[in-house]
C-alpha positions as CSV (number, residue, x, y, z in Angstrom):
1,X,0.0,0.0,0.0
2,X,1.4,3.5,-1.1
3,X,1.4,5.7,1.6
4,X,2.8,9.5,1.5
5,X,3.9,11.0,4.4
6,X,2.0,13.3,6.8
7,X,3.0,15.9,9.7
8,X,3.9,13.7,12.6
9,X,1.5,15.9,15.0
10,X,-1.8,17.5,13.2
11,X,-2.8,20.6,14.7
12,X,-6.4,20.1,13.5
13,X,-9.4,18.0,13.6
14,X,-10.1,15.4,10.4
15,X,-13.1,13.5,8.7
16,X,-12.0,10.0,8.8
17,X,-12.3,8.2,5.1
18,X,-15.7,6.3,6.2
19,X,-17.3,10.2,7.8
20,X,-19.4,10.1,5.0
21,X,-21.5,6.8,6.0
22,X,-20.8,7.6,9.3
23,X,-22.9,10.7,9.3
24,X,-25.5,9.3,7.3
25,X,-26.0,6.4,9.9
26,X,-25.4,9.0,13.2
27,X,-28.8,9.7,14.1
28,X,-28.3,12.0,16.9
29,X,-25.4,13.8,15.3
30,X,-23.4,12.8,18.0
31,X,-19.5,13.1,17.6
32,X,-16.5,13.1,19.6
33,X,-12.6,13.8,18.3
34,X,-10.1,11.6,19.4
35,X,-6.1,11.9,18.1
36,X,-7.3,14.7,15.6
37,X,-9.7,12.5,13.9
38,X,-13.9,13.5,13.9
39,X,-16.1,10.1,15.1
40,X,-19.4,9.3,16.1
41,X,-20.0,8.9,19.4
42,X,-22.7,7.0,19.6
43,X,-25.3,6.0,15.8
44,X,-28.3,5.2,17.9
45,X,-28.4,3.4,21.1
46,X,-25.1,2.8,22.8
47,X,-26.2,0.1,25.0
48,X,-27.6,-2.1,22.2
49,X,-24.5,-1.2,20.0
50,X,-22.0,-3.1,22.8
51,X,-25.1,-5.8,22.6
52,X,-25.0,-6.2,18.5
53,X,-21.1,-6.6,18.9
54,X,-21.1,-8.9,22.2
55,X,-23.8,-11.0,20.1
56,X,-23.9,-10.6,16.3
57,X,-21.3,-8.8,14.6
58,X,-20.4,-4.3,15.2
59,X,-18.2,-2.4,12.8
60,X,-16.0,-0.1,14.4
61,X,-14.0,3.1,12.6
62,X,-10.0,2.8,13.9
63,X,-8.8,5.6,11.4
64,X,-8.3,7.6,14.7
65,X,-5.3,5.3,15.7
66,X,-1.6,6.9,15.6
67,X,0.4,4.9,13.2
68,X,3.8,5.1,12.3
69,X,5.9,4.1,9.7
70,X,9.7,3.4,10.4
71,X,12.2,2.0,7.9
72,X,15.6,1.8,7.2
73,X,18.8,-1.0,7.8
74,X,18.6,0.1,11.4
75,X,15.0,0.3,12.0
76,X,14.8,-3.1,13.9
77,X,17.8,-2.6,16.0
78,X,16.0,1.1,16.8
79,X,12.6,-0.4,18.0
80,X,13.9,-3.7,19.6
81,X,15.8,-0.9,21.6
82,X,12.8,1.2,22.2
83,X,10.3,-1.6,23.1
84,X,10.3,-4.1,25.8
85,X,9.7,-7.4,23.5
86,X,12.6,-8.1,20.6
87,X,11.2,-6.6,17.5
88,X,13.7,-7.9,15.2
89,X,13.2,-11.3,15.7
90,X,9.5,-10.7,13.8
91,X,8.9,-12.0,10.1
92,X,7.3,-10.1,7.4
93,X,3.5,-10.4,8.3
94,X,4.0,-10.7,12.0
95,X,3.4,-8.4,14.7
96,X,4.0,-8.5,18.3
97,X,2.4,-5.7,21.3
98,X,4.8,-4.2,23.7
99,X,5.9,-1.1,25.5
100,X,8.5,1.7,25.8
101,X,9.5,3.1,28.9
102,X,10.9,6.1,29.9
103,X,14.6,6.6,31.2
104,X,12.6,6.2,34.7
105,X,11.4,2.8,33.8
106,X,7.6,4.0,34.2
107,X,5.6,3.5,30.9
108,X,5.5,6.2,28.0
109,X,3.3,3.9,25.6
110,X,1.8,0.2,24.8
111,X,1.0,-0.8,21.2
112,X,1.6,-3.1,18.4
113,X,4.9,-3.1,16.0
114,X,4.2,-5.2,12.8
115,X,7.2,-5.9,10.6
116,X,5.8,-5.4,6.8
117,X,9.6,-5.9,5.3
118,X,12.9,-6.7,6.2
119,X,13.7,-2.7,6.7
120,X,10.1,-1.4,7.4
121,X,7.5,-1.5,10.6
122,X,4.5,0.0,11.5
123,X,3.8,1.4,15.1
124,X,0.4,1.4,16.1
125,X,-1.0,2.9,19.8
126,X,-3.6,4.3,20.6
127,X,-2.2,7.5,21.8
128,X,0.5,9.4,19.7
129,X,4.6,9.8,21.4
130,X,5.8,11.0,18.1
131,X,8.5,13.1,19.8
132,X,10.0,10.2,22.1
133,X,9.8,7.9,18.8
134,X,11.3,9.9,16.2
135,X,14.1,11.2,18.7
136,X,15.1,7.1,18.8
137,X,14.7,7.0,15.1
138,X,17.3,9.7,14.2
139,X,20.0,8.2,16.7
140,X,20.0,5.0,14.3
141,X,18.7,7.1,10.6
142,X,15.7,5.6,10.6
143,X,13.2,7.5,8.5
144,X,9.5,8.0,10.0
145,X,6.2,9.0,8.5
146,X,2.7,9.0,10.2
147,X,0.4,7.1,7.8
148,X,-2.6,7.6,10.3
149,X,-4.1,10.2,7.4
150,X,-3.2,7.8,4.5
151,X,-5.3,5.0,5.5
152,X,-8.6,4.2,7.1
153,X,-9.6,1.5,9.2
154,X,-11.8,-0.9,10.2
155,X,-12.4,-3.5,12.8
156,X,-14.7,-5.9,12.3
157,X,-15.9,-7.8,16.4
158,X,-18.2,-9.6,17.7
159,X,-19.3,-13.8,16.6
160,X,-19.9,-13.2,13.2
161,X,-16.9,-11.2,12.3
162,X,-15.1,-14.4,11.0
163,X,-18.1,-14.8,8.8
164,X,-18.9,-11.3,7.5
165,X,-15.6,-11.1,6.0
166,X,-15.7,-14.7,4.5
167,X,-19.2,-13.2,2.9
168,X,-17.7,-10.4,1.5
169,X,-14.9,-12.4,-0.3
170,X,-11.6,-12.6,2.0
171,X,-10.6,-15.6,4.1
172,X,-10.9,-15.1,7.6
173,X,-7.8,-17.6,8.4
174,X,-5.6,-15.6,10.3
175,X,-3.8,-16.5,13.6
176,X,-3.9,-13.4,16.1
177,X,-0.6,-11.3,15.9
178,X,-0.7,-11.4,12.3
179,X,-1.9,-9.9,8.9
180,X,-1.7,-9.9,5.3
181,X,-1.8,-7.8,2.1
182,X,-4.4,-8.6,0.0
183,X,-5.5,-7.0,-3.4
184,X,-9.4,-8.2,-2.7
185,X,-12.2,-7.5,-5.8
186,X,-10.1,-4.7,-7.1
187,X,-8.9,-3.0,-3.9
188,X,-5.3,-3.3,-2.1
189,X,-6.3,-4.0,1.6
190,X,-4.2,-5.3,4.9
191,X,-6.2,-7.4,7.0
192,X,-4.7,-8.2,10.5
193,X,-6.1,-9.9,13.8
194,X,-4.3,-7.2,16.5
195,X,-7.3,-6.4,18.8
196,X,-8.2,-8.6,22.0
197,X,-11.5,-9.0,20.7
198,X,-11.4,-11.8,18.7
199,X,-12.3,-9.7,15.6
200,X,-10.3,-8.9,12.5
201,X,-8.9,-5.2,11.6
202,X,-9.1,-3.8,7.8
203,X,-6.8,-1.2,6.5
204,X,-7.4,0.7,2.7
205,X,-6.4,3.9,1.4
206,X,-8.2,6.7,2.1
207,X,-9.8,7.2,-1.4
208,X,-10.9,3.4,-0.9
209,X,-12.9,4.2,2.5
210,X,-16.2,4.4,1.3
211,X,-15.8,1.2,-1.0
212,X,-14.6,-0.8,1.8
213,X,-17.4,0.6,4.5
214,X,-20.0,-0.2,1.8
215,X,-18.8,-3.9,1.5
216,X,-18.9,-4.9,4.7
217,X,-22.2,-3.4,5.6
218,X,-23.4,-5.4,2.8
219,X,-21.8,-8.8,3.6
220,X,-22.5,-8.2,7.8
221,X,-26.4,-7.9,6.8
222,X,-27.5,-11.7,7.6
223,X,-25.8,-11.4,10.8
224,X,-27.2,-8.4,12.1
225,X,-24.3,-5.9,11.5
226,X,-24.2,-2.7,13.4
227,X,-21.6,0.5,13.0
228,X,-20.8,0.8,16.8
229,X,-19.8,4.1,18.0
230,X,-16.9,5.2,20.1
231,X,-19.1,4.6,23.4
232,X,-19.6,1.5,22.7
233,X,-16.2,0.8,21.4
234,X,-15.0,2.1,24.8
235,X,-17.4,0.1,26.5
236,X,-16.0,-3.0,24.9
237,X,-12.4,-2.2,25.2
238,X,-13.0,-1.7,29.0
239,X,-14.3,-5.0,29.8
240,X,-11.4,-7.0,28.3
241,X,-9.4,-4.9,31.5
242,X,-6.4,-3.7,29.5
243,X,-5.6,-0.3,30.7
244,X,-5.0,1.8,27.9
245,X,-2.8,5.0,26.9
246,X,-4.7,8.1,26.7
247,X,-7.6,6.4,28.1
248,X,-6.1,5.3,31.7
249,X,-3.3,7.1,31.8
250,X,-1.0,9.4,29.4
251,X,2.9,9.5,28.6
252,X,4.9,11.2,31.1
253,X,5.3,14.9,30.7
254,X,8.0,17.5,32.4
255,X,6.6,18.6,35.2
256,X,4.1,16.5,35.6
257,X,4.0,13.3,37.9
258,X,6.2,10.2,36.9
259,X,3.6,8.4,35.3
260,X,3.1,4.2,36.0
261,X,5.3,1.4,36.7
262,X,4.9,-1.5,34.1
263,X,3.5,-3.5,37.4
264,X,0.5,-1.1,38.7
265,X,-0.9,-1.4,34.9
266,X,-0.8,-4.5,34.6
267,X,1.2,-4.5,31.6
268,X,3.9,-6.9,32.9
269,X,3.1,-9.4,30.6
270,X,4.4,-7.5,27.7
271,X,7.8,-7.0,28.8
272,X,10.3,-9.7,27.3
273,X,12.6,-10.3,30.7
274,X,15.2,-11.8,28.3
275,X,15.1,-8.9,26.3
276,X,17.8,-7.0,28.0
277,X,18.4,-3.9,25.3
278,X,15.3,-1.7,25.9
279,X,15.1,1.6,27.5
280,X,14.6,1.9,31.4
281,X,15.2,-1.7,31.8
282,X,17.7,-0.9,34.6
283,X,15.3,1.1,36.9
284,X,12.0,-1.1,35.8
285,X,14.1,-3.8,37.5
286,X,15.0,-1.8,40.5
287,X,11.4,-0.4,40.9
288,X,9.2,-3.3,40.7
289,X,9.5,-5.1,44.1
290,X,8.4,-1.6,46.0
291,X,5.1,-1.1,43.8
292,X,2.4,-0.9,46.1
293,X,-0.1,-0.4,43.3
294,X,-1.8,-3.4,41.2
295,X,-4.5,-2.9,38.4
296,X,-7.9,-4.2,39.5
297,X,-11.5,-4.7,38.2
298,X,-14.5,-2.6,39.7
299,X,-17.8,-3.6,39.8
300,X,-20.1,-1.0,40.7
301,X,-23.7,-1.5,42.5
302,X,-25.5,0.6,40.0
303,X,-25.7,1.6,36.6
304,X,-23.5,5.3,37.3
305,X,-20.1,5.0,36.1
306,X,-17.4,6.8,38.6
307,X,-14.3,7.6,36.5
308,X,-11.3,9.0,38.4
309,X,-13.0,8.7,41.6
310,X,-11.1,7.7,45.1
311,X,-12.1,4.2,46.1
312,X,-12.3,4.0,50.4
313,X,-12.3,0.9,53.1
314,X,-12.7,1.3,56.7
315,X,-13.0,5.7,55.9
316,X,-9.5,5.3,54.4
317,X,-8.4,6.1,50.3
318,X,-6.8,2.9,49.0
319,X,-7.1,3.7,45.1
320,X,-9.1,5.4,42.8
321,X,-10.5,4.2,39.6
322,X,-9.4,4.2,35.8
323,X,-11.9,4.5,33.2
324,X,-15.8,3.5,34.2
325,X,-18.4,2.9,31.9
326,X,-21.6,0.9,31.9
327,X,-21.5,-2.7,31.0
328,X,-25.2,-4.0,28.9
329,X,-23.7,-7.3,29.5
330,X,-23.3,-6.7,32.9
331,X,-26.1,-5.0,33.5
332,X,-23.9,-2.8,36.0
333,X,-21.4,0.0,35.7
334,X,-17.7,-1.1,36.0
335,X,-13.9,0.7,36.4
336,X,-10.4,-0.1,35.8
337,X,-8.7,1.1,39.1
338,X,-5.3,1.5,40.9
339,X,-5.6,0.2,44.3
340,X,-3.1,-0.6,47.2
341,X,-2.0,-4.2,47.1
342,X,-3.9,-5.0,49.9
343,X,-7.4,-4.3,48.8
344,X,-6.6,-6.1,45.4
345,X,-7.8,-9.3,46.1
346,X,-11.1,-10.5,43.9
347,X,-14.2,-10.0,46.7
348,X,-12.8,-7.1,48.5
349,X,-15.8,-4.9,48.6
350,X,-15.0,-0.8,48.6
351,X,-17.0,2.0,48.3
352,X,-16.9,5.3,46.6
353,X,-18.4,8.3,46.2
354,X,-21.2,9.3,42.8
355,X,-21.3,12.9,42.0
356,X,-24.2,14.6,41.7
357,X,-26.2,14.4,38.5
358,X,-29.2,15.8,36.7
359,X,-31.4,12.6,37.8
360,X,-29.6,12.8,41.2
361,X,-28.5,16.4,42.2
362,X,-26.6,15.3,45.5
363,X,-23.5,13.3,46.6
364,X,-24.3,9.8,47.2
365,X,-21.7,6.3,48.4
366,X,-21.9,3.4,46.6
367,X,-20.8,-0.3,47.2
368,X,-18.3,-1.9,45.2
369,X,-16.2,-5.2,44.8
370,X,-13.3,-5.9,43.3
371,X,-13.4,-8.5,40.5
372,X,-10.7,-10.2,38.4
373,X,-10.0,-9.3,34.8
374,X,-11.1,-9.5,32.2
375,X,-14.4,-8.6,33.4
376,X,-15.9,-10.7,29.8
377,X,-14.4,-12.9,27.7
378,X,-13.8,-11.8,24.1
379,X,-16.9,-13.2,22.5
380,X,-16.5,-16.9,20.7
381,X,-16.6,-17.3,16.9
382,X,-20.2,-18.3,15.7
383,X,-20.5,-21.9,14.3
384,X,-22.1,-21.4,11.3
């Protein structure tokens, strides 16, 4: 796929290459920027969107992701010394999720690095570090591009994603971690399998948005497809229990607090311990036996969400939470928190404090209990 490079940062706010269908299906004209890129919040109902993807099959627009494009004869060495998992041992069409750290050994960012050559990766997060990336590329000439403006996106989730794409023409037999180019009916696409999920993830060139949207609309119809907003994207992202960047917490800035350890996220599991060439590997090592912090799952009794709200035992702060959101499934709101080790344990019941709203215009406590991730499974393929 041709791509042509784009400022690293944009300063404004874009249509993604599917805005034209997704205005035409927003009912409410709802919309919500996110990384410089205009989406629907919500097309209808929010709560039956996270219901059509949990159940059927829900189309979601991922234009809004930062990608990068890094090549050059140094451009594994640079990123196997940026991220916490070895990038140069990947093949074309393989991908792997990791972090980068800071010289501090607390987390800058978490995302995917997919090798598409032998001198040429993508970078893919969900919250831009353009500065802290293309520093590391210079120190090794590595050229970077952002391609987030080139290319659109899809994601295709829920138990019919597997067979909406077979429907529409393109052979859903991919193992997660991995993705392909395909030239598919006249139109150059990747397809790749990076999300938790379960679901599949479509990349085109922007001119080829509408084209692509259109087909899988088409092929989804028998299964009950559904364009899901970024509500209910959230929603769904939440209850896998992944704490994200820019959603959960944000790079490090000067100035500004320290940021995360690895540990208190959660994120453990994407750090390589063999892997001894990646930034703030020194003080990740000397900082982890003194983190008093672990990621937990909240369950709330009662459909408010509480986002960044102190969580108390015994009259006492022992946390607060992450991101909240109601769960359809669940039929009950949920967080992501930080809480001290001791109060981590699944069953430990809390309690916070609900703001005020318009439906309830004074402070009120509610009970909650902490639950072990993820809150749902990722929702199993249909058997057709």
């Amino acid at each position: 796929m041709t791509v042509n490079p784009a400022p690293l940062s944009p300063a404004y706010v874009r249509a993604t290459p599917f805005h034209t269908r997704a205005a035409a299906a927003n009912e409410g004209n709802a919309w919500v920027a996110r990384n410089g890129a205009t989406l629907a919040r919500q097309y209808a109902d929010a709560r039956d969107e996270v219901l059509a993807a949990r159940f059927r099959v829900g189309l979601i627009d991922i234009s809004w992701r930062w990608r990068l494009m890094l090549e050059g004869t140094r451009a594994a060495e640079c990123l196997s010394q940026v991220m916490t998992r070895d990038v140069s041992a990947l093949a074309p069409g393989e991908a792997l999720k990791a972090l980068w750290l800071g010289d501090d050994g607390r987390v800058r960012g978490a995302g995917v690095a997919a090798r598409f050559g032998k001198e040429r990766f993508v970078l893919i997060s969900a919250q831009s570090d353009a500065p802290w990336i293309e520093a590391a590329a210079r120190r090794f000439a590595v050229a970077v591009c952002q391609i987030s403006e080139a290319e659109g996106g899809l994601a295709l989730v829920g138990p019919y994603a597997a067979a909406t794409l077979e429907r529409a023409g393109l052979d859903s037999a991919l193992d997660p971690g991995r993705f392909r180019k395909l030239f598919w009916r006249g139109q150059e696409v990747t397809l790749s399998r990076f999300g938790e999920h379960g679901g599949y993830e479509i990349w085109c060139a922007a001119d080829d948005g509408i084209l692509l949207w259109d087909r899988l609309m088409r092929a989804g119809e028998p299964f009950g497809i559904e364009p899901l907003g970024m509500i209910a994207a959230d929603t769904l992202d939440l209850e896998t229990g992944i704490a994200r960047p820019g959603r959960d917490w944000r790079s490090p800035q000067p100035g500004r607090n320290h940021g995360f350890s690895p540990l208190a996220l959660g994120l453990e599991s994407l750090i390589d311990e063999n892997h001894t060439l990646f930034n703030g590997r020194a003080m990740w090592l000397a900082g982890r036996d003194g983190e008093t912090r672990r990621l937990a799952g909240i369950q709330i009794d009662g459909e408010t969400p509480a986002p960044h709200t102190p969580l108390m035992r015994s009259g006492a702060a022992i946390g607060q939470t992450l991101s909240s959101a109601y769960s359809p499934a669940l039929r009950r709101a949920i967080a992501l928190a930080l809480v001290d080790v001791s109060a981590a344990a699944p069953g430990t019941e809390l309690k916070l404090t609900l703001s005020p709203s318009l439906e309830v215009p004074e402070f009120r406590e509610a009970a909650v209990r902490v639950t072990a991730l993820p809150f749902l499974p990722a929702p199993e393929p249909a058997v057709l």
